[in-house]
C-alpha positions in Angstrom: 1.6 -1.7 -2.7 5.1 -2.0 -1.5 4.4 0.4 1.5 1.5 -2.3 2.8 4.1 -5.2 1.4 6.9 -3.5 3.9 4.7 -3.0 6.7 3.7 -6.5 6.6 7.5 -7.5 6.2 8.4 -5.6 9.3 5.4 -7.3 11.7 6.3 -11.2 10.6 10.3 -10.3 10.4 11.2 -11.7 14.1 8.7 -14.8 13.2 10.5 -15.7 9.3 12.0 -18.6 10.8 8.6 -20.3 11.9 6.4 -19.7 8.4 6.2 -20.6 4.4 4.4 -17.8 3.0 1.6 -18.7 -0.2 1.3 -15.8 -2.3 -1.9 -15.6 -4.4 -2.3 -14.1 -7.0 -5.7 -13.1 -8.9 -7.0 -11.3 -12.0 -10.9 -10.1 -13.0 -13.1 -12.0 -14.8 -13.0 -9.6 -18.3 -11.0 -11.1 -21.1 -7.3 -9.2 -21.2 -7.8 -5.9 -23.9 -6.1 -6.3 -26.9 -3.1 -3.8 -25.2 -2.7 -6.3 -21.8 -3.0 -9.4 -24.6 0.1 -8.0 -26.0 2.3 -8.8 -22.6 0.1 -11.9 -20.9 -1.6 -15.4 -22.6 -4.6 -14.7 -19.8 -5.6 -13.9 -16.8 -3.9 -16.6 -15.3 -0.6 -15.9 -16.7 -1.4 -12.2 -15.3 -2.4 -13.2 -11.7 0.7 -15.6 -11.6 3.0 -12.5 -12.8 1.3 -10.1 -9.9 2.3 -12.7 -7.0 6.2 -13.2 -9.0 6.1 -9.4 -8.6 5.3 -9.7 -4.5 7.9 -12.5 -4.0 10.6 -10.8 -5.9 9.6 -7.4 -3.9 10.2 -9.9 -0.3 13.2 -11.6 -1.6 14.9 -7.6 -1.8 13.8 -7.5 2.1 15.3 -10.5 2.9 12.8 -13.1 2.9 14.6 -16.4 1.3 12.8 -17.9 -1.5 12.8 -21.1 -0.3 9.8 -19.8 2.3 7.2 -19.0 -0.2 5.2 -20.2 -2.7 4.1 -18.6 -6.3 0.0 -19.1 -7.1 -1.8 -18.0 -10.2 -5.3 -18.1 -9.7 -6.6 -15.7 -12.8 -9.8 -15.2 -12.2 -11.0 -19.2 -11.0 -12.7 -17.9 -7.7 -14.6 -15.3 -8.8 -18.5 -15.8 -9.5 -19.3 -15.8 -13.1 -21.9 -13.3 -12.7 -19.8 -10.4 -11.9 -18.9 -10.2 -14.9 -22.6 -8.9 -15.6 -21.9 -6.3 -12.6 -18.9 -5.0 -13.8 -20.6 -4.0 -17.1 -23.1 -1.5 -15.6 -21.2 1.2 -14.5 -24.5 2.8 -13.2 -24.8 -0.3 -10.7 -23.6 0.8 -6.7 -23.2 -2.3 -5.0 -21.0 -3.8 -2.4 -18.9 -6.2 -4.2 -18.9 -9.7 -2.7 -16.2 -11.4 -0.7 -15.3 -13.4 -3.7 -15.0 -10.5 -6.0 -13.2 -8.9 -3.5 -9.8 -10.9 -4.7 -9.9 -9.7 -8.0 -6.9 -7.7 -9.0 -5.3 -8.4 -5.7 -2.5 -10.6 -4.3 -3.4 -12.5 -1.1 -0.4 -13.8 1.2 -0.9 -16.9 3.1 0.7 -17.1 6.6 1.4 -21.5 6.9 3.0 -22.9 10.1 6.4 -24.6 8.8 5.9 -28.3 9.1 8.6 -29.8 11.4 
C-alpha cells in the first residue's frame, strides 16, 4: 500500500497547491468476525479507520491536512447480493465495478475552489 501511496505522492507533488484530496474509504459487505468486532463498531467505523490510515501515511510526506478530506463508506455502495457471491468459494466470476471498492481506499483528485 504505501509503495502505490508514494508513487502517487511523487506524480501530484509539483500540483499540491492546486487540489483537496477525498480519501474513501470502504469495507465488504460480511458482518465484522467476532476477532475484528473486538477493535471496530462496523464496517463503517473500519472503512473510516483505513482512509485515517492513508491521510496520516500523506501527512508523513508532506501533504497538509487541511487538503484532504476523511470518508467512511463501510460497505454502502456495494450490491447486496455479493454478499451471496462471496459465500461460494467454488463461484469464478469477475467481480463487478461496485464490488470492486471493497476493502480498498479510493483518493479523490478535487480542483481547489478559488
Amino acid at each position: 500500500g504505501q509503495f502505490w501511496l508514494k508513487q502517487f505522492y511523487q506524480q501530484i507533488q509539483p500540483y499540491l497547491g492546486q487540489y483537496h484530496f477525498a480519501i474513501r474509504g470502504f469495507a465488504d459487505p460480511r458482518p465484522l468476525r467476532p476477532d475484528s468486532a473486538a477493535k471496530y463498531v462496523d464496517n463503517l467505523q473500519l472503512s473510516t479507520l483505513r482512509s485515517l490510515a492513508v491521510i496520516r501515511y500523506f501527512q508523513t510526506l508532506g501533504i497538509p491536512i487541511r487538503q484532504m478530506r476523511i470518508q467512511g463508506f463501510g460497505e454502502l455502495y456495494l450490491k447486496v447480493d455479493d454478499l451471496e457471491r462471496l459465500e461460494d468459494e467454488k463461484l469464478k466470476r469477475k467481480p463487478t465495478a461496485l464490488y470492486d471498492l471493497a476493502r480498498t481506499v479510493a483518493i479523490i483528485v478535487e480542483p481547489k475552489e478559488e
